[in-house]
C-alpha positions in Angstrom: 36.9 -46.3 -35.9 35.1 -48.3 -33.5 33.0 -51.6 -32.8 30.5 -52.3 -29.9 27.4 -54.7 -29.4 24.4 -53.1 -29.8 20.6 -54.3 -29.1 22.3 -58.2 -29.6 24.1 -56.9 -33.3 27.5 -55.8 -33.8 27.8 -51.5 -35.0 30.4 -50.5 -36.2 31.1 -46.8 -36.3 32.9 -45.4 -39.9 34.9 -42.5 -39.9 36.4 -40.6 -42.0 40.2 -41.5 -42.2 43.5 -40.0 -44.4 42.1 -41.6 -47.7 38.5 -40.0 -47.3 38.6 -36.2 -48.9 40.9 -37.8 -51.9 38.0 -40.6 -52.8 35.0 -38.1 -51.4 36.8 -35.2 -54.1 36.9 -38.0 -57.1 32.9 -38.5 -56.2 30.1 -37.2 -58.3 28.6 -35.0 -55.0 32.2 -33.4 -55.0 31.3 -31.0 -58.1 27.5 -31.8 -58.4 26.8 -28.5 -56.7 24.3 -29.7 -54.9 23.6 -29.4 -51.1 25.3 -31.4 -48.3 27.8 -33.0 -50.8 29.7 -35.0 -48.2 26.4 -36.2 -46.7 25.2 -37.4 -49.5 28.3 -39.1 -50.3 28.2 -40.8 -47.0 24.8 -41.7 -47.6 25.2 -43.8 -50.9 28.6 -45.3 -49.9 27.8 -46.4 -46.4 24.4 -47.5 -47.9 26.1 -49.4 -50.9 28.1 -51.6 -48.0 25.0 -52.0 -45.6 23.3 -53.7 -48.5 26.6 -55.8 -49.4 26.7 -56.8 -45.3 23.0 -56.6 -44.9 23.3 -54.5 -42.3 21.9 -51.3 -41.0 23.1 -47.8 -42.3 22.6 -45.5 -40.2 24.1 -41.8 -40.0 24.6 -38.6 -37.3 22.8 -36.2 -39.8 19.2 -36.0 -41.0 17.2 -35.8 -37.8 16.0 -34.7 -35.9 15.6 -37.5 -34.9 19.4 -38.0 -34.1 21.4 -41.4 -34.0 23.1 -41.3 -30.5 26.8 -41.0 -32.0 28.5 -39.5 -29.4 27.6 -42.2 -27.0 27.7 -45.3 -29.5 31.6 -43.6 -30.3 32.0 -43.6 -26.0 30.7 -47.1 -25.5 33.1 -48.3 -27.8 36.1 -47.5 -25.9 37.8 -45.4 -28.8 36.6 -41.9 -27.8 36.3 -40.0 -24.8 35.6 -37.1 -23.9 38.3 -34.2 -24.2 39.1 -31.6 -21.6 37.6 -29.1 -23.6 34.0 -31.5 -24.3 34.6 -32.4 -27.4 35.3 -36.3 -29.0 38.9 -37.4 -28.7 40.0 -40.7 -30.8 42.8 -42.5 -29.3 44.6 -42.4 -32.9 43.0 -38.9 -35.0 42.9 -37.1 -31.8 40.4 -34.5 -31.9 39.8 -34.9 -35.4 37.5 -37.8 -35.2 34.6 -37.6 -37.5 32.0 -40.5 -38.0 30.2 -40.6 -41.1 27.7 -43.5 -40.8 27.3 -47.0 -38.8 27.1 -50.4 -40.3 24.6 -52.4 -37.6 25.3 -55.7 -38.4 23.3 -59.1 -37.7 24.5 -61.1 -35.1 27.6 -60.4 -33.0 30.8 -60.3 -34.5 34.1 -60.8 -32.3 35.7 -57.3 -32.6 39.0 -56.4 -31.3 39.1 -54.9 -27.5 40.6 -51.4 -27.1 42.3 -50.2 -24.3 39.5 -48.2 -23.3 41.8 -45.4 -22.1 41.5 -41.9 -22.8 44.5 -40.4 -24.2 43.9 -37.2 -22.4 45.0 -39.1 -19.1 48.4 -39.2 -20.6 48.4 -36.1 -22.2 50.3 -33.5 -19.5 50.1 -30.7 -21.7 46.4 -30.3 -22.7 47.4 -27.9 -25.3 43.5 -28.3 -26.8 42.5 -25.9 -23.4 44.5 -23.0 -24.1 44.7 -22.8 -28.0 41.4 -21.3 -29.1 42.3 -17.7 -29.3 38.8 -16.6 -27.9 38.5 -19.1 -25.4 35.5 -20.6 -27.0 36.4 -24.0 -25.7 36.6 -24.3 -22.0 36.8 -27.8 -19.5 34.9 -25.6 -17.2 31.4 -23.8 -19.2 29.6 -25.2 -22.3 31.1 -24.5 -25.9 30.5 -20.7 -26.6 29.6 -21.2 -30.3 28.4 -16.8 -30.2 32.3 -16.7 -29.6 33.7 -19.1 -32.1 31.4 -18.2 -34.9 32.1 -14.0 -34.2 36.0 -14.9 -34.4 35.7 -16.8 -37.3 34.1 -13.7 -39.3 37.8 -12.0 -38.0 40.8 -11.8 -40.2 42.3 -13.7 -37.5 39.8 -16.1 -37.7 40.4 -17.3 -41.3 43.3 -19.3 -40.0 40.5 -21.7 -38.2 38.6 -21.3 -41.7 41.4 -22.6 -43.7 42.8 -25.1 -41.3 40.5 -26.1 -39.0 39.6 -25.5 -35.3 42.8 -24.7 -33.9 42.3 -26.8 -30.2 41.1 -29.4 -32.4 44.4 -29.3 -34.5 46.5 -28.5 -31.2 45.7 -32.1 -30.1 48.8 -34.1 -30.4 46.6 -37.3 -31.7 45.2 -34.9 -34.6 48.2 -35.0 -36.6 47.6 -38.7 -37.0 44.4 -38.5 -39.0 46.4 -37.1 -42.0 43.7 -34.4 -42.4 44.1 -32.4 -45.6 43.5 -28.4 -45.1 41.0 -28.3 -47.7 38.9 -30.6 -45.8 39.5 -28.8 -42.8 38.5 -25.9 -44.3 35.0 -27.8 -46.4 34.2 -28.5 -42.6 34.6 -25.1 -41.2 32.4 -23.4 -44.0 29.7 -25.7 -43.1 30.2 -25.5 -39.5 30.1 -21.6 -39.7 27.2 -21.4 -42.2 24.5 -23.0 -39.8 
């Protein structure tokens, strides 16, 4: 999902892509009932492979402290910015989701993106007009009293089931394959905290 050089080492940023929620529902933390199931999952698996690599695993939960994500997914010319704030990928669209970085010794020769946001190209900008409370704005912060007072709506269980609807009216989104019933393990989380 992403590559740059970091402190004189290679990161590289893993997401979570089309094959994720069948492998992550197949996993022990899936049914274990325990907390933060898809967190933990990322923890041992991205772990298992910084071991194999003998790299670094580091993750955007369990701070604070906080890994700098957003700017680590910025610097390596994947991301961007969206007209709305939030991380767009320039191939899941506004779907992006990183679950852990490998921080590898030495640097590795890593493939050199276009480094061009796909909002540039984008005429429509259909992410600035399809929350239905206006939550999401290129103009004022995210208004998260909004979002999470719609969601508690009937009308509001259409995010809940499929996801953030300016994140899923991104024309990129369709292209992370992105199951509703992952959409919808997000949003409970997201609206829980």
């Amino acid at each position: 999902m992403g590559a740059l050089l970091h402190e004189g080492r290679t990161l590289i940023l893993l997401g979570a892509g089309a094959a994720f929620w069948p492998v992550f529902r197949a996993a022990p933390e899936a049914t274990d009932t325990q907390p933060d199931p898809v967190d933990r999952w990322s923890l041992r698996v991205v772990g298992a492979l910084a071991e194999r690599f003998d790299a670094t695993a580091l993750f955007p939960f369990g701070g604070p402290p906080y890994q700098p994500f957003i700017a680590w997914a910025r610097a390596s010319g994947r991301a961007f910015q969206s007209p709305v704030g939030m991380l767009v990928h320039d191939s899941v669209g506004m779907m992006i989701s990183y679950r852990g970085a490998l921080h590898l010794p030495g640097e590795i020769a890593c493939p050199v993106p276009a480094g061009v946001s796909p909002c540039d190209s984008c005429a429509a900008k259909p992410c600035t007009t399809a929350c239905p409370v206006g939550a999401l704005s290129a103009d004022r912060p995210y208004d998260l009293d909004a979002c999470h007072g719609f969601l508690d709506t009937r009308p509001g269980q259409d995010c809940m089931a499929q996801g953030c609807a300016a994140r899923r009216a991104c024309p990129l989104s369709a292209g992370a394959g992105r199951e509703p019933a992952q959409s919808a393990h997000h949003m409970k989380v997201f609206h829980k905290r």
